[in-house]
DOBAPA-921908 format. One line per 2 residues: number of its first residue (from 1); their letters; for each residue z negated, y, x of C-alpha. Coordinates in Angstrom, 1 decimal. Each point is the difference from the previous one (the first is absolute). Example, Ala and Ser with C-alpha at 12.3 -4.5 7.8 and 13.67 -1.06 7.14 Angstrom:
DOBAPA-921908
1 = as = -7.8,-4.5,12.3; 0.7,3.4,1.4
***
This chain:
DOBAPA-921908
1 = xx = 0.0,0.0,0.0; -0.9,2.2,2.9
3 = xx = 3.4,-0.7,1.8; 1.9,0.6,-3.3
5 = xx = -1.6,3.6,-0.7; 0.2,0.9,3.7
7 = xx = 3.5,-0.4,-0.3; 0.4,2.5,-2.4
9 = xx = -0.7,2.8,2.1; 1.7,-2.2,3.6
11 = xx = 4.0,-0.7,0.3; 1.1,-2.5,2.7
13 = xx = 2.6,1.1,2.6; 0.9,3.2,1.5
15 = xx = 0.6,2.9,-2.2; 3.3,1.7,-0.2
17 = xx = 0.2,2.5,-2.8; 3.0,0.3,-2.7
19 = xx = 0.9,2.6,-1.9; 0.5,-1.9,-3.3
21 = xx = -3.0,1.0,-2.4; -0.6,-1.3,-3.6
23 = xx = -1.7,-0.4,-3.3; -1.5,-2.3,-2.3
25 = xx = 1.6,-0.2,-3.5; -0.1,-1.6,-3.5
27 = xx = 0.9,-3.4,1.5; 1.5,0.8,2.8
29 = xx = -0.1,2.2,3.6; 2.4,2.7,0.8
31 = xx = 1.0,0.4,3.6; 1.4,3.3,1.2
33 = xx = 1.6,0.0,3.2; 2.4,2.8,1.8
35 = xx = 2.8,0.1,-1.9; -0.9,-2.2,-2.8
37 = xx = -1.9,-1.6,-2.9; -0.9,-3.2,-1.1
39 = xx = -2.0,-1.4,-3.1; -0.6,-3.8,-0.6
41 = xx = -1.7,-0.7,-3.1; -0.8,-3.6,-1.6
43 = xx = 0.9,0.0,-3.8; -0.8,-1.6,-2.5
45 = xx = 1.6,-3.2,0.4; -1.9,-0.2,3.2
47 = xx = 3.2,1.0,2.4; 0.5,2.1,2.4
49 = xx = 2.4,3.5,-1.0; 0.7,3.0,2.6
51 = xx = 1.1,3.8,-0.2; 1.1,1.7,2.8
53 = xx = 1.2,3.9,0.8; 1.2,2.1,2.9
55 = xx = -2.5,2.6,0.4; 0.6,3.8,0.4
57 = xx = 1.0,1.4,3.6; -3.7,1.1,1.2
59 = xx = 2.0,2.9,2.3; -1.3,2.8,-1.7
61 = xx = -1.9,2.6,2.2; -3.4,-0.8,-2.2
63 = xx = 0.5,-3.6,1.3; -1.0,0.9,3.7
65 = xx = -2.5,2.5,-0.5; -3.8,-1.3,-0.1
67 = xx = -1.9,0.5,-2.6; 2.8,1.5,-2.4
69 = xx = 1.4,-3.3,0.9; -3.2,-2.1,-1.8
71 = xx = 0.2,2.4,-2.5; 3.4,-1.2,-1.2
73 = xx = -0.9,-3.5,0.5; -2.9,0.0,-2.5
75 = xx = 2.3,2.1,-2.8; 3.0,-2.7,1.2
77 = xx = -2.3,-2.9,-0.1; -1.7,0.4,-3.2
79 = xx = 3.0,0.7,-2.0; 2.2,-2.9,1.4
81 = xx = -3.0,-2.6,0.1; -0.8,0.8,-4.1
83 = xx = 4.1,-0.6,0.4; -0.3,-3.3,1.5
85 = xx = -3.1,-0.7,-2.1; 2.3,1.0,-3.3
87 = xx = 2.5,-2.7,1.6; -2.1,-2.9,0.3
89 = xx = -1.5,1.0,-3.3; 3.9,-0.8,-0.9
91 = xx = -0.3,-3.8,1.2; -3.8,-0.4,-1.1
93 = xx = 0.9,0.9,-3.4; 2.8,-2.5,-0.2
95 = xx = 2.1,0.6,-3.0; -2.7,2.4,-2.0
97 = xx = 1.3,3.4,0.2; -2.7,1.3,-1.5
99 = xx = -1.9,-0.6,3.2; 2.5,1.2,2.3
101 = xx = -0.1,3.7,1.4; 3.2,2.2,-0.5
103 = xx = 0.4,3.3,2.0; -2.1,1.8,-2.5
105 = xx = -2.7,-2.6,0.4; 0.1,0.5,3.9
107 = xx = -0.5,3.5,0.3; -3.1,-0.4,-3.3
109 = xx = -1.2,-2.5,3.0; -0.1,2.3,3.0
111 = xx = -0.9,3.1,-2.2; -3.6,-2.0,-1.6
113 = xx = -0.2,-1.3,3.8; -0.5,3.4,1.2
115 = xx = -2.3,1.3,-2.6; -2.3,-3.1,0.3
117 = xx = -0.3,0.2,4.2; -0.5,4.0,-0.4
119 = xx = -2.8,-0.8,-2.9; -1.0,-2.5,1.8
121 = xx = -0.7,1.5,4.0; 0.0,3.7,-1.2
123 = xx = -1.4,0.9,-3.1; -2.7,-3.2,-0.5
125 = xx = -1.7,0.8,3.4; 0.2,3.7,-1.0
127 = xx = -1.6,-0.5,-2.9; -2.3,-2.3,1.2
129 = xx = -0.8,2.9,3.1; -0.8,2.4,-2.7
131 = xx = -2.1,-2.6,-2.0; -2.5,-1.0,2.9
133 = xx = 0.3,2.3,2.6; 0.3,3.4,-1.8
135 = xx = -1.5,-0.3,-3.7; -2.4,-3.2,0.9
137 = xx = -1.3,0.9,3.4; 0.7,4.0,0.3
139 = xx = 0.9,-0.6,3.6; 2.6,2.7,-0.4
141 = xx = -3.2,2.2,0.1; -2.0,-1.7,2.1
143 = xx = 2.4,-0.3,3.2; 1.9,2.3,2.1
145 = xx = 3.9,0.3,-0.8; 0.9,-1.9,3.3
147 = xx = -2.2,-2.7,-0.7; 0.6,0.1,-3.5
149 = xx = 3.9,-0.7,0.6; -0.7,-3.1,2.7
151 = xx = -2.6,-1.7,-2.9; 3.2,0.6,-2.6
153 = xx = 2.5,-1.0,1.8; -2.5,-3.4,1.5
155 = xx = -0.6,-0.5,-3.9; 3.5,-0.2,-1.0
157 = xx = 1.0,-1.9,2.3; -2.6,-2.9,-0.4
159 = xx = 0.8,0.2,-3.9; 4.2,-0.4,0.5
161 = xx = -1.0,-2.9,2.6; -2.3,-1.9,-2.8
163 = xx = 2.7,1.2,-2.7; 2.5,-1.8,2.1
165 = xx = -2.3,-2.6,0.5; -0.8,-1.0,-3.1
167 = xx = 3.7,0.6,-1.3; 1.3,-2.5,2.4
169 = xx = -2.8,-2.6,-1.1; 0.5,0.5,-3.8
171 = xx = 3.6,-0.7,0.2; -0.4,-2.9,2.1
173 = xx = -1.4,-1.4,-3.1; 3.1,-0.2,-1.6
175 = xx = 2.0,-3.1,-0.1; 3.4,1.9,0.3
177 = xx = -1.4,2.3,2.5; -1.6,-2.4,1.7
179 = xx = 3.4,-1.3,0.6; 1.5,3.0,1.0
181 = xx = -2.3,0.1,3.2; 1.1,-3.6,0.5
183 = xx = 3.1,1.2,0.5; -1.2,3.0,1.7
185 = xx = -1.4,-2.8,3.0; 3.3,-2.0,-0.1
187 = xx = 1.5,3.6,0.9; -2.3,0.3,2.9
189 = xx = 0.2,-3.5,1.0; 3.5,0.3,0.3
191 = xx = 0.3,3.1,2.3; -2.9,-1.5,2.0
193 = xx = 2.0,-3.1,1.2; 2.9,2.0,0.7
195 = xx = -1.3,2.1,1.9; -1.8,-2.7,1.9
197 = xx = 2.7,-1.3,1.0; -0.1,-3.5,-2.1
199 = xx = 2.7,-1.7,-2.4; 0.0,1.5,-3.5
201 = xx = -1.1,-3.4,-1.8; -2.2,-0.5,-2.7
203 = xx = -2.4,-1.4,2.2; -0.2,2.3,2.3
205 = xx = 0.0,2.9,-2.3; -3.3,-1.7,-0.9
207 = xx = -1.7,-0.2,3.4; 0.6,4.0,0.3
209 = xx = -2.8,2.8,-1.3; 0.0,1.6,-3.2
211 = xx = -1.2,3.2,1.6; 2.4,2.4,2.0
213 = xx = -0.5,3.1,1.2; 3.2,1.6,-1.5
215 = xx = -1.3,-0.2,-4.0; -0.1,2.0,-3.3
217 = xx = -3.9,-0.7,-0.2; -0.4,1.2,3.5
219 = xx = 1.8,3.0,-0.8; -2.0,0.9,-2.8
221 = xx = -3.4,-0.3,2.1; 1.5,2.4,2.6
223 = xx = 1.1,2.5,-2.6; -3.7,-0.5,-1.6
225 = xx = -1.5,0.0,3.4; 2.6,3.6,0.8
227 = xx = -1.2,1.4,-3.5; -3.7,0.4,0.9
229 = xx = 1.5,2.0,3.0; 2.6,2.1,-1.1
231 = xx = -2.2,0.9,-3.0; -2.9,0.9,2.1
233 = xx = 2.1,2.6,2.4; 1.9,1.0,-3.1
235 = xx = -3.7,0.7,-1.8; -1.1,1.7,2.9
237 = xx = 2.8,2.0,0.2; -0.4,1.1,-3.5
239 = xx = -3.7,1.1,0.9; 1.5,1.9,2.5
241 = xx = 2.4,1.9,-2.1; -3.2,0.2,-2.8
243 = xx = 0.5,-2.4,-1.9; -3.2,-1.9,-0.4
245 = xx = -2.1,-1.7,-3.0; -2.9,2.4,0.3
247 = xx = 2.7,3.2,0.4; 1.5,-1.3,-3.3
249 = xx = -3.0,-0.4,-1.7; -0.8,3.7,1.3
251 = xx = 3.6,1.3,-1.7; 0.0,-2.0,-3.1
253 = xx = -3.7,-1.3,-0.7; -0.6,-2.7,-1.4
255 = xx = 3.9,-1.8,0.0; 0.2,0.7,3.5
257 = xx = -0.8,-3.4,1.3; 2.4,-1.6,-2.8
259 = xx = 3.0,2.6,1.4; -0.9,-0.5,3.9
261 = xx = 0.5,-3.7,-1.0; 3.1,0.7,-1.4
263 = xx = 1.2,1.9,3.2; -0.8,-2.1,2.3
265 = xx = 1.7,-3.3,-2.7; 3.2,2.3,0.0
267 = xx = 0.2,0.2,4.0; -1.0,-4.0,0.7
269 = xx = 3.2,-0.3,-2.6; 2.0,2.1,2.1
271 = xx = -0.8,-1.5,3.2; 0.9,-3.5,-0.8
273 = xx = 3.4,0.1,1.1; -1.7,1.6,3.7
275 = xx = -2.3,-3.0,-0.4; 3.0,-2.8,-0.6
277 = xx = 1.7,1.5,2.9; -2.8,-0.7,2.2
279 = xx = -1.2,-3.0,-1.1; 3.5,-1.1,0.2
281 = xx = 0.3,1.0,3.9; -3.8,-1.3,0.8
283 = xx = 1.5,-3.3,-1.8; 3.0,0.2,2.4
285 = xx = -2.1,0.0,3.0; -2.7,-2.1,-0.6
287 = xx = 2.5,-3.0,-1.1; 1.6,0.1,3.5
289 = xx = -3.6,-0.4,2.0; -0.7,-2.9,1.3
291 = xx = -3.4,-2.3,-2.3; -2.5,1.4,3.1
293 = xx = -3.4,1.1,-0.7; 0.7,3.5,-0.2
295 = xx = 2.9,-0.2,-2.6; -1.5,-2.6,-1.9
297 = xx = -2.7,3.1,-0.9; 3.4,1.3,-1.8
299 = xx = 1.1,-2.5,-1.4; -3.0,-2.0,-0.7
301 = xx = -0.8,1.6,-3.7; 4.1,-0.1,-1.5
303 = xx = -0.8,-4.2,1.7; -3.2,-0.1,-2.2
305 = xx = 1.7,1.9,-3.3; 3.3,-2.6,0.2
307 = xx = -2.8,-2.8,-0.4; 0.4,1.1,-3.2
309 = xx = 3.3,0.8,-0.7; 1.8,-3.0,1.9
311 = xx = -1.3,-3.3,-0.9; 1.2,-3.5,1.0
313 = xx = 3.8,-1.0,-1.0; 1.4,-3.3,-1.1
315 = xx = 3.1,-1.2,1.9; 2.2,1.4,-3.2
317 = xx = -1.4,3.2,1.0; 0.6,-0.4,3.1
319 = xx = 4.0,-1.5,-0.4; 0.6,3.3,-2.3
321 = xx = -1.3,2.3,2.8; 2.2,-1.7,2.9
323 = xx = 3.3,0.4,-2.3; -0.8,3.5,-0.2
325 = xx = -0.5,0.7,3.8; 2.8,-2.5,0.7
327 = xx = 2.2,2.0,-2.0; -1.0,3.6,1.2
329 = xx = 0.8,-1.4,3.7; 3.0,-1.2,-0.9
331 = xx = 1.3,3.2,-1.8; -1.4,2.2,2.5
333 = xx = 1.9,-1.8,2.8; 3.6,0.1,-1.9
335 = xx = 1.2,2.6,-2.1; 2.6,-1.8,-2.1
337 = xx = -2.7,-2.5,-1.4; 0.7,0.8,-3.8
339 = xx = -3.3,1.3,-2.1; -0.9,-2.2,-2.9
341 = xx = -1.4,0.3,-3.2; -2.5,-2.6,-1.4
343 = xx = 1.5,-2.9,-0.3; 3.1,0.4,2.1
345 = xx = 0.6,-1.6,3.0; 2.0,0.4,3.0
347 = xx = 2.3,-2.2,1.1; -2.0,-1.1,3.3
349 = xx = -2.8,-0.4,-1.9; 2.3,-2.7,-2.8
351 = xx = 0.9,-2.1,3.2; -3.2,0.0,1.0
353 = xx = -1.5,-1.1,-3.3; 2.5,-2.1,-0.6
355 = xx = -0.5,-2.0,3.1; -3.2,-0.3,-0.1
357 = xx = 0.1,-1.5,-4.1; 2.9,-2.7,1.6
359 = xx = -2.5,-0.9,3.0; -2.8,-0.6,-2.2
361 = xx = 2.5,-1.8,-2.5; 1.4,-2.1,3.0
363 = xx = 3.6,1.4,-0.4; 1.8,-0.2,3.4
365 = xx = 3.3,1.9,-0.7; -0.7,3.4,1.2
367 = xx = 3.5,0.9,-1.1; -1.0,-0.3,-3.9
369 = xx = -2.3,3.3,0.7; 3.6,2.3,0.3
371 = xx = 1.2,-1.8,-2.8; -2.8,0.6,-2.1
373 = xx = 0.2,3.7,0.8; 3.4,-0.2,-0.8
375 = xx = -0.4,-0.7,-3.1; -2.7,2.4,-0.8
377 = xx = 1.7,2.7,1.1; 3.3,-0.9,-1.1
379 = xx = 1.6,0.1,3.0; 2.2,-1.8,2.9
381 = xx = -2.0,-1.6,3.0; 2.1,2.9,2.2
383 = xx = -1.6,2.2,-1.6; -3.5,-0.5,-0.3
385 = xx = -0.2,2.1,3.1; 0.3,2.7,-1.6
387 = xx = -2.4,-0.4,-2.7; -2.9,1.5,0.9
389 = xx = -2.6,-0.9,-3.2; -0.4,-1.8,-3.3
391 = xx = -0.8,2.4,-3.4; -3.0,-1.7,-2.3
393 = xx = 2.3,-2.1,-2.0; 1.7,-1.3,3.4
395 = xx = -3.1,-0.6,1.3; -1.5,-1.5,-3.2
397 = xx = 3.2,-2.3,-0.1; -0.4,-0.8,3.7
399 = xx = -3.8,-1.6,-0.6; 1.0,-2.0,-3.1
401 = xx = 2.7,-1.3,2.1; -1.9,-0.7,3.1
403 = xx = -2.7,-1.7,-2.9; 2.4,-2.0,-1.4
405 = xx = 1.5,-1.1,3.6; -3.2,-0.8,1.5
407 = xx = -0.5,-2.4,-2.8; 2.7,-2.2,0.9
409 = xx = 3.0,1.5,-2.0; 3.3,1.0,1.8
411 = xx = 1.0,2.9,0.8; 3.0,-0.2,-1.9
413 = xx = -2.0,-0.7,-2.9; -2.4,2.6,0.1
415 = xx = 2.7,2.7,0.4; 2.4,-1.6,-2.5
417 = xx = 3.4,0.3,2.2; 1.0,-2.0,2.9
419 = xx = 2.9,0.6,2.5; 2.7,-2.8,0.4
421 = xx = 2.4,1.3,2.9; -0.4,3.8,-0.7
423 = xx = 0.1,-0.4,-3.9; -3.0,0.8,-1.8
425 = xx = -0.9,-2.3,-2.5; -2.3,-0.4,-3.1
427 = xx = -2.9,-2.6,-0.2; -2.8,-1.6,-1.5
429 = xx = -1.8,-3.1,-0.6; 3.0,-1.9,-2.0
431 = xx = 1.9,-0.2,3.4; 0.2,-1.3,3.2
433 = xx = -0.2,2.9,2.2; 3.3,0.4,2.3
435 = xx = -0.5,-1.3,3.8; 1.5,1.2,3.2
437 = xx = 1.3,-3.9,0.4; 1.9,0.8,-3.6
439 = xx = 2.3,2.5,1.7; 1.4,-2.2,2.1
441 = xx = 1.3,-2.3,-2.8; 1.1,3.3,-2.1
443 = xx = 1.9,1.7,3.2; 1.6,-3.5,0.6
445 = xx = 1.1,-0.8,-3.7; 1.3,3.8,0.2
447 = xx = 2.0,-0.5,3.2; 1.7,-3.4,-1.7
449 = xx = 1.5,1.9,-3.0; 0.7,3.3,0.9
451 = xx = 3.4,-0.7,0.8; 0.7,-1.6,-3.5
453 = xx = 1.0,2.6,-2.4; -1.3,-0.4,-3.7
455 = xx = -2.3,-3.5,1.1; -2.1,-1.2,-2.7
457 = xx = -3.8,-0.5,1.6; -3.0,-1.1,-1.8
459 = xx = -3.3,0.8,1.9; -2.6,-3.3,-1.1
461 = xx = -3.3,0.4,-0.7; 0.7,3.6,0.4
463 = xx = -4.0,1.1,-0.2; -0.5,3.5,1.1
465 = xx = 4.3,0.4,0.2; -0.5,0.5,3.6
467 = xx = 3.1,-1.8,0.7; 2.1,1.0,-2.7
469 = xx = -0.3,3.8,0.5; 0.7,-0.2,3.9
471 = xx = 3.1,-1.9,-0.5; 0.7,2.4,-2.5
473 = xx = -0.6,3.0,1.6; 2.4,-1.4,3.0
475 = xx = 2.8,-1.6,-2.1; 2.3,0.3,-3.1
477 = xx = -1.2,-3.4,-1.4; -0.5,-0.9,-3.3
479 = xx = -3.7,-1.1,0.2; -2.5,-1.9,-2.2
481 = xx = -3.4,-0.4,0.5; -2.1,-2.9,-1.6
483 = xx = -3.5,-1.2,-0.1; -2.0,-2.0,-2.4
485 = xx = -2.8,2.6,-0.4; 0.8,3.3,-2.8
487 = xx = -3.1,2.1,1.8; 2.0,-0.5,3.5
489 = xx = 3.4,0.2,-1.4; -1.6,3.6,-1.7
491 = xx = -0.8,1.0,3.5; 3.3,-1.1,1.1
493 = xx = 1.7,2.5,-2.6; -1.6,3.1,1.7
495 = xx = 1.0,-0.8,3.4; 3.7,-1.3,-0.7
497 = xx = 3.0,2.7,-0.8; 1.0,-0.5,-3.6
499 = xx = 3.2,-2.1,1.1; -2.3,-3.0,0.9
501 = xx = -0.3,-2.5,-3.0; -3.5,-1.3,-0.2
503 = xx = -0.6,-3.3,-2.0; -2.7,-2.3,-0.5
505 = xx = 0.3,-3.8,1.3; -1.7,-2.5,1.2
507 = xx = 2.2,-0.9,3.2; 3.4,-0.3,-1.6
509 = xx = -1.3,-0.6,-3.6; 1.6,2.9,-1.6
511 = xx = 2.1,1.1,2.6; 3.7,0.3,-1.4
513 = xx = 3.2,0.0,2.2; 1.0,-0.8,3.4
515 = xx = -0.5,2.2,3.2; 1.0,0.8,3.8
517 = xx = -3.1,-0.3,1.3; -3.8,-0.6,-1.3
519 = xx = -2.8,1.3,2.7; -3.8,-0.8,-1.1
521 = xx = -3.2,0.1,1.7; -1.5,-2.7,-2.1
523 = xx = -3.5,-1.3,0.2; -0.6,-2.1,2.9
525 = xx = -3.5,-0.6,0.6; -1.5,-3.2,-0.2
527 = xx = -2.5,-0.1,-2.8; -3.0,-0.9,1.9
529 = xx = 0.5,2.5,2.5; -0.4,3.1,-2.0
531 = xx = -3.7,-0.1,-0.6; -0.3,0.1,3.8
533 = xx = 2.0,3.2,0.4; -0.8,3.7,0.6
535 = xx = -1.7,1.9,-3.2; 3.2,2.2,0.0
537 = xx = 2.3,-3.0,-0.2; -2.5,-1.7,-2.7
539 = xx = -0.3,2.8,-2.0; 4.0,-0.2,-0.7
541 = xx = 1.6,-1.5,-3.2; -0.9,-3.9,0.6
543 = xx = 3.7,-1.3,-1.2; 1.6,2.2,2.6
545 = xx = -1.6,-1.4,2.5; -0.4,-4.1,-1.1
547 = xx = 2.8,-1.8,1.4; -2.0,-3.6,-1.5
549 = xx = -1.2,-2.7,2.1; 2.3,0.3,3.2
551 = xx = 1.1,3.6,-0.7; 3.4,-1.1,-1.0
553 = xx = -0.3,-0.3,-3.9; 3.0,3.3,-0.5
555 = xx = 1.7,-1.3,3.4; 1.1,-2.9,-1.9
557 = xx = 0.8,1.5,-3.3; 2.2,2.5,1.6
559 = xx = 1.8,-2.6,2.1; 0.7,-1.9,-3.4
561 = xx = 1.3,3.3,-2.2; 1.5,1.8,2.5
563 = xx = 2.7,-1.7,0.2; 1.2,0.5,-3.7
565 = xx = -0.9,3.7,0.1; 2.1,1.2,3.2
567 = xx = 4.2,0.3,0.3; 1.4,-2.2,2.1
569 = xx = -0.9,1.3,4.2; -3.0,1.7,-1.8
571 = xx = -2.8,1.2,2.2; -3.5,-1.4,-0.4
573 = xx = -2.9,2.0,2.1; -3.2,-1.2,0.3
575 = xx = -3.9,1.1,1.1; -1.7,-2.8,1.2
577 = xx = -3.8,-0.3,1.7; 0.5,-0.1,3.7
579 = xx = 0.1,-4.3,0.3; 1.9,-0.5,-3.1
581 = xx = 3.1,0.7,1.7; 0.9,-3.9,0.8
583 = xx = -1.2,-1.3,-3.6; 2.5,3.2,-1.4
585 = xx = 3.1,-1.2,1.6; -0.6,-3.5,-1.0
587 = xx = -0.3,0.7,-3.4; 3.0,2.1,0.1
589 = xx = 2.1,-2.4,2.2; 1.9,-1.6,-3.2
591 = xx = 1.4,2.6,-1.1; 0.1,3.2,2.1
593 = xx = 1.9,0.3,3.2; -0.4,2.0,2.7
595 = xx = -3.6,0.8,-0.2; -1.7,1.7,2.5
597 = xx = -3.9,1.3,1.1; -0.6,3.3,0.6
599 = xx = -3.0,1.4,2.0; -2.3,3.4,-1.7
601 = xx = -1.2,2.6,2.5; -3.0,-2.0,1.0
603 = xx = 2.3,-2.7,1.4; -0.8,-2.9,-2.7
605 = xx = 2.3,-1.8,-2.1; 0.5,2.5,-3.2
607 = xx = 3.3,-0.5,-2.0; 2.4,-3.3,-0.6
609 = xx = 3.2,1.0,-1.4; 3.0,-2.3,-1.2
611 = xx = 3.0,-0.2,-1.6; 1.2,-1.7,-3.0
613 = x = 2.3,-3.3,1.4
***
């Protein structure tokens, strides 16, 4: 227990410092780096969502002087971190709009913000000063003006330390809050293993302090801490002018007190911004120091405060903060990295995703990652280079796709289209889906009756129409395409021009007249193989794929009708499995001539084709 608080307040490694900065959200961190900004918030279905933005140039001339400097950064800061706030508010509130903050809602935020910290530090202590030390203790009368100002000033700033004290503890309290500074020690965690040098991982985001020198809470200590000085001189400086509780009282009797603490109210108002400005620059400093023993006296009480506003993250927490950093180093090291809205995604980050759902899914064909893209985005493989992100309905499309894939279904399926040598084609469960292999029988039956003008060809068990709308698309044929199934043969109709004929048979069972040449990929896989195979193959229409007991069944039924069905010299082309080709030619032997085996691009026996004796 000892070990696990010291290392709250100890890092490991040496300490180089960054200059990305953060905050703690509704569910999420914001990371703010030089040129850019990153949110990562978990919604509600638990996943991980990211909003980035190029900031503003900072090359203003009140961006490089001090103080006026950390006076613009507080103004800046508040307004875009109630922005940020408002866009995780976005992503917490899922799809109530009710919840969610518009513009109007934004500025309502910032505006109550400011009255409550001004009531809060400024007019409560007042008050309160007026209360005890003038009305309840006279010491207005009792001390001298310079001592009277030190006691004031010592008052109010022990009242705005236990204000901020017992703010901090009260919202700790709350679940939702509570959260928020969960968050708020995943942010820190974060920067702390950066910038000591280790791997941003989960794991050792956790090993890292919640406490760092460069925080929000820290900052509001100093600019309590600067607010008991700068009030002081500013109060003495008022007595110097003449301004003083008893010179009030003298002027205006008995409502003098009430008006001097009015005054001095109106001035500690003013002098925020001063006070910002120098608790931004004291902030600056102190951050850079080394943890000696003389800092540490600086940065010891925001350390002891951000025990209460940083408490101990789970690894979610953690993950969400890492995205966010991950993503402000990456934009702030190349300009053209696109900015997203929630739910978008660039196109790194797709690959990425996606090749990290195959790995866990046990997918080995990287290649299927470009294709999936491809299809997402509606584009060419040559082109995906210059896509630079999905939009939310790509990227919504892209993880019920990856779902579906990792499940076992092909990709073919889960997209709906497949290519067959450059020719997209429609798919679905009612067909087998088209195979490289395939193109080799198509190109061959294509380069056999291209020179016959008007040839009559009937594609066989047609099934998707691959085939059939390749030889059509690179001949004049007269083409029909046949299958025994209505839901493949509907398929088949939306991939084939309207020339084709489509009929329903069962082999040559309802096949009328007489052809030049029949080509079919029939089934040709032994039955007892098939529950052996991939899920992707299993997961295909069973009767394209069961050739019966030897894988033959259609082998032999062709090689009894075909014979009937084709001219005289009519063309018979054949897919077979890759040690069928002997068995084939046998069957064929009786009465085709001529036949020969051709080889696919993998170098195994593919296609048998013959011609009618």
């Amino acid at each position: 227990m000892a070990e696990n608080k010291r290392s709250e307040w100890k890092n490991p490694g040496k300490y180089t410092p960054c200059s990305i900065g953060g905050q703690a959200l509704l569910e999420g961190v914001m990371m703010r780096g030089a040129t850019s900004t990153a949110v990562c918030c978990r919604d509600e279905k638990g996943e991980l969502v990211v909003y980035t933005e190029r900031n503003a140039a900072r090359n203003k001339w009140y961006y490089k002087v001090p103080v006026v400097r950390g006076v613009v950064s507080f103004f800046s800061s508040l307004v875009t971190g109630v922005k940020y706030i408002g866009k995780s508010a976005e992503i917490f509130a899922g799809d109530d709009e009710d919840a969610q903050l518009g513009k109007g809602g934004m500025f309502f935020a910032v505006f109550i913000a400011l009255i409550f910290a001004v009531a809060l530090f400024i007019v409560v202590p007042g008050l309160l000063n007026w209360l005890i030390i003038d009305l309840l203790f006279d010491l207005d009368n009792v001390l001298s003006d310079s001592i009277y100002v030190l006691v004031m000033s010592l008052f109010k700033g022990v009242i705005k330390v236990i204000v901020l004290v017992i703010y901090l503890l009260l919202t700790s309290r709350l679940s939702d809050i509570r959260r928020t500074y969960m968050y708020h020690g995943a942010e820190h965690r974060t920067i702390n293993c950066f910038e000591h040098n280790m791997e941003l991982t989960v794991e050792n985001v956790q090993k890292c302090s919640t406490r760092h020198a460069r925080c929000g809470t820290t900052f509001i200590f100093y600019t309590v801490f600067l607010s008991v000085l700068v009030m002081a001189l500013v109060t003495w400086l008022l007595s110097l002018a003449g301004i003083t509780n008893s010179g009030m009282q003298e002027l205006i009797g008995g409502a003098g007190q009430f008006v001097y603490n009015l005054i001095v109210m109106g001035v500690g108002l003013c002098c925020v911004p001063v006070i910002a400005g120098l608790s931004y620059e004291l902030l600056r400093f102190v951050a850079k120091m080394p943890d000696n023993a003389f800092f540490m006296i600086f940065k010891a009480p925001g350390f002891a405060l951000q025990a209460l506003t940083t408490k101990k993250p789970d690894d979610g927490m953690a993950e969400a903060a890492i995205v966010a950093f991950e993503k402000v180093r990456e934009m702030d090291a190349d300009a053209s990295v696109p900015v997203l809205d929630f739910y978008e995604m660039t196109v790194k980050d797709a690959r990425k995703f996606l090749e990290k759902k195959y790995s866990e899914a046990g997918i080995d064909d990287k290649s299927e990652v470009d294709w999936m893209l491809c299809a997402v985005l509606g584009v060419k493989r040559a082109e995906l280079a210059h896509c630079d992100k999905l939009n939310k309905d790509q990227t919504a499309l892209l993880k019920k796709y990856a779902n579906e894939r990792a499940e076992g279904k092909p990709l073919d399926y889960v997209t709906g289209e497949s290519d067959f040598y450059g020719i997209r084609l429609k798919v679905n469960e009612s067909v087998h889906l088209p195979r490289m292999e395939t193109e080799t029988v198509a190109l061959t039956a294509v380069g056999m009756i291209k020179g016959r003008s008007g040839a009559r060809v009937l594609d066989l068990m047609t099934g998707s129409g691959c085939i059939a709308a390749l030889i059509a698309e690179k001949t004049d044929a007269e083409i029909t395409a046949s299958d025994i199934s209505e839901d493949a043969l509907a398929i088949a109709r939306e991939n084939l021009p309207e020339r084709v004929r489509t009929v329903k048979a069962d082999v040559f069972d309802g096949i009328d007249g007489r052809f030049d040449m029949i080509v079919s990929n029939p089934p040709y896989i032994r039955s007892a193989e098939i529950d052996g195979l991939q899920s992707e193959v299993t997961c295909q229409p069973r009767i394209s794929l069961d050739g019966g007991e030897d894988g033959l069944k259609y082998y032999r039924a062709i090689a009894d009708g075909a014979p009937d069905k084709l001219e005289d010299n009519g063309i018979l082309v054949l897919e077979i499995g890759y040690d069928q080709a002997d068995v084939v030619t046998s069957l064929l032997e009786t009465d085709f001539k001529d036949i020969n085996v051709i080889k696919d691009i993998g170098g195994r026996d593919r296609v048998v084709t013959a011609i009618k004796k």
